[in-house]
N, C-alpha and C positions, 0 to 999 in steps of 0.2 A: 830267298831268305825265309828262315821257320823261327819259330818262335824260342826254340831254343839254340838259336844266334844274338838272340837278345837277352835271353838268361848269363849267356858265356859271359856277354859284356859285363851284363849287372855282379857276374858275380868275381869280374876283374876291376869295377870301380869297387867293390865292395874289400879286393885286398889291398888296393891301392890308394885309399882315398889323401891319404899324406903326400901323395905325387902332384908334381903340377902335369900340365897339359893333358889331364885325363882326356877329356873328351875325346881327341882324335884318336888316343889307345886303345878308348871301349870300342872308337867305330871300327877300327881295324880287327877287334876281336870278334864284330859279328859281318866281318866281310863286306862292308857298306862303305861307300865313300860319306863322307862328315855330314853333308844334305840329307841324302835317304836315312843315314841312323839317326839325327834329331828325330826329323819327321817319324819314320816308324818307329821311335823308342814312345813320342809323345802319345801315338794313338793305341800303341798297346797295353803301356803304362798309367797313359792317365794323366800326366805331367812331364813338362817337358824336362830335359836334362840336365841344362843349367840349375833349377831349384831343385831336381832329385838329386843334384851331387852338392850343392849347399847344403841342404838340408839335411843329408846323410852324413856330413861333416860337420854342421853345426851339433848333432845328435852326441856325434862322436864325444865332439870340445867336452859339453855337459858332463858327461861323466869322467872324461882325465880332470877336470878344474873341480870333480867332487872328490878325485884320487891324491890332489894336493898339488896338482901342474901349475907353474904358474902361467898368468893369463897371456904375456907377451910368448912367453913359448908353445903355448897354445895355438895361439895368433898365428904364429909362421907355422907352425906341423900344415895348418890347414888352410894356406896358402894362401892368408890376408898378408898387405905388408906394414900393417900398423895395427897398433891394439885398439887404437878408436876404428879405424874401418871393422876391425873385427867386432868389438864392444858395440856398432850400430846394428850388425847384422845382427848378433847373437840377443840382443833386446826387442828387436822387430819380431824374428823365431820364438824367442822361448818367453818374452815377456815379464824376463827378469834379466837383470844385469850379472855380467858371469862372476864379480865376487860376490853376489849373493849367493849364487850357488855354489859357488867354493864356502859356505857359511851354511848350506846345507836346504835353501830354497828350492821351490820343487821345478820341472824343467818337464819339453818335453821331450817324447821319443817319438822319432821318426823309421819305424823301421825298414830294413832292407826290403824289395820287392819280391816276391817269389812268384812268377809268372804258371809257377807250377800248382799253386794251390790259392785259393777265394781267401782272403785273409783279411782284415784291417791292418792301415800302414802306421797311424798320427794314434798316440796317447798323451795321456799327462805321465810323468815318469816324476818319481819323488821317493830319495831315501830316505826311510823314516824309522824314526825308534819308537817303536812300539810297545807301550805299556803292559803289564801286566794285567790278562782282566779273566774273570770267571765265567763261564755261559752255563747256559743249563739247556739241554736237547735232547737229540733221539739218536740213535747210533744204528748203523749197520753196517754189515762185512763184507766188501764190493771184490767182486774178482778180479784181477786183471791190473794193471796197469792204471795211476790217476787220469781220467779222462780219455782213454782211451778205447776201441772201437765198445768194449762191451759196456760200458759207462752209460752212456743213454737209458739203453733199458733199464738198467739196475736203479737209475736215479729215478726214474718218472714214474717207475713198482713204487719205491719207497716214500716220495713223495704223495702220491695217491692214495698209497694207503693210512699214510698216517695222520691225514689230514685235520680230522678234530682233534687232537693233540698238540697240533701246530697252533691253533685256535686258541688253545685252552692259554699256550705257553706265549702267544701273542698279546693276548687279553693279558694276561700277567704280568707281562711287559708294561704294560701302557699302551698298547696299542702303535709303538716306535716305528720310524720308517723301514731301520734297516734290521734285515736278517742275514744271517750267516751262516757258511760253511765251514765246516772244517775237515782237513784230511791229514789221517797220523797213521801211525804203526804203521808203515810203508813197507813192504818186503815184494819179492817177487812173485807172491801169490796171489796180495791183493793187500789194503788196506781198508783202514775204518773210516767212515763218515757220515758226520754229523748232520745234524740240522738243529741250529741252535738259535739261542734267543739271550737277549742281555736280560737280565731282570737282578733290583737292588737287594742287597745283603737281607733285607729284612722278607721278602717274598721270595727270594729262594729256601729260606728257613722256614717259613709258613707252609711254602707249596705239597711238603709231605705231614704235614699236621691236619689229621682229619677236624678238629674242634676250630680251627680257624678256617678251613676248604670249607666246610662243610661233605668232604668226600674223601675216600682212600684213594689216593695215587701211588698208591707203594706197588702196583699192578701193570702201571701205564709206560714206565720200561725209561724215567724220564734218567737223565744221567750228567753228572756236573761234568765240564769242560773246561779243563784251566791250562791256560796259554802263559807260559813265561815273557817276563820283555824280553824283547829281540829287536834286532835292527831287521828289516823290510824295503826292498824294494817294491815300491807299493806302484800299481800301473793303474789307472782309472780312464774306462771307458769315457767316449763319449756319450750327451746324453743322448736316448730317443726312448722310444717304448717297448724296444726289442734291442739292448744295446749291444750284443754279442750273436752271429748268425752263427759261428762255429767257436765255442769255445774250442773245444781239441786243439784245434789248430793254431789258433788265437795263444792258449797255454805253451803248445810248443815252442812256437814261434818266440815267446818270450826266453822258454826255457834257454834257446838257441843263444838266442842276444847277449843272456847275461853272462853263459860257459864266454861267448866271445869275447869278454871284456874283463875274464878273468875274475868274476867273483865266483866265491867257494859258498856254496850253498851250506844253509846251518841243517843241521841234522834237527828240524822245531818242526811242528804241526803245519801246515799252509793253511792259509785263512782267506775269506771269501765273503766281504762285504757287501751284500744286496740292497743298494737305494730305491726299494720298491713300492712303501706305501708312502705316495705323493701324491697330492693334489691333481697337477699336472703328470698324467703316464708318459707325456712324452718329455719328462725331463729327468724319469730313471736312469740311474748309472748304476756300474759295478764297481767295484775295487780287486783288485786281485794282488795278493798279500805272499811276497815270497820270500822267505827268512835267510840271508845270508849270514855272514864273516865278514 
């Protein structure tokens, strides 16, 4: 048995999660009588199978009961035979009740495993309608693909270099927890991104007035950001003080999830919430902000 005998499975519970008797199908997809594939799905994966195919199925329910399924039909796709056995499971998981999330409360997401790349599985997952709001930050023109391989360097140049301007534009905030990213103009060559900051109507209108700065900033390259409201599927880490080891991955992986579930991606900026100046470092979180239809 290799380890991509245990992918074949995962990635035949993952077409078939509305079937009953999975289990014994996935063991048959990776050649295992039903003992050995528990057992080795449990020490590859990390959890054993039973909760990775609940829980890939509870993931599912959350979003048909945000698409307007009702909750008994929900119930049976995913092979409870009642809506209260289901309604127990699906409030122990997501810790909300599924007509709140058919009312648009936030849920989470348990993604699919890929044995083939280092990823995180469990987020909080929440469609949300996202306000209209202004930032004001620093732009640059990234080559390549959003987050992808040449992304690191580009980000950690830009970041480094413009680091008292981030200060300046921090201070002018108020000193707020979160900062932001933003990524627009999207084409196959590369697009733009920001580094930006919330700051109120009336200090964004000061910050290029030398007689209120006491200094010209018409030099410092700062540039307004304005984001329309949108709806967002909005994904938030969990916390720690490193909450992301591989965005890349981490972004695709999302990317993935949501083509599979049939949402159309909005043709709007992507947005990138940093809950970074906390008391506590190890209770930083990210948000990662993706604009559908």
């Amino acid at each position: 048995m290799e380890k991509k005998d245990i992918q074949t499975a995962l990635d035949f519970i993952e077409k078939h999660l509305e079937e009953p008797f999975l289990r014994g199908q996935a063991a048959e997809r990776a050649h295992l009588n039903s003992y050995h594939f528990r057992r080795t799905f449990g020490m590859l994966c990390g959890i054993p199978l039973s909760e990775y195919i609940r829980y890939r199925r509870l993931s599912r329910a959350a979003f048909d009961l945000q698409k307007g399924e009702k909750v008994l039909d929900v119930a049976f796709k995913y092979d409870y035979s009642t809506s209260e056995s289901f309604s127990r499971a699906f409030m122990k998981f997501h810790g909300v009740k599924p007509a709140e999330v058919k009312h648009g409360a936030p849920f989470k997401n348990f993604a699919p495993i890929d044995l083939t790349a280092d990823r995180e599985t469990t987020m909080r997952c929440e469609i949300r309608e996202l306000p209209a709001r202004k930032l004001v930050g620093l732009k640059a023109r990234f080559r390549g693909v959003p987050f992808g391989e040449e992304r690191l360097m580009q980000e950690n140049e830009f970041y480094g270099s413009t680091l008292g301007k981030q200060w300046l534009l921090s201070g002018a905030g108020g000193g707020k927890e979160e900062e932001y990213a933003v990524l627009s103009n999207i084409t196959e060559k590369g697009y733009d991104y920001y580094i930006a900051f919330d700051l109120d109507e009336w200090t964004q209108k000061a910050l290029s007035d030398p007689t209120v700065t006491g200094i010209d900033t018409s030099e410092y390259g700062f540039e307004t950001v304005e984001l329309p409201a949108c709806r967002a599927a909005v994904f938030t880490t969990e916390k720690s003080m490193h909450p992301i080891a591989d965005y890349a991955a981490l972004r695709a992986s999302l990317v993935k999830f949501l083509g599979d579930y049939d949402f159309e991606f909005a043709d709007l900026p992507e947005l990138i919430v940093y809950h970074w100046h906390l008391p506590d470092r190890e209770s930083r979180y990210i948000e990662i902000c993706l604009p559908i239809v």
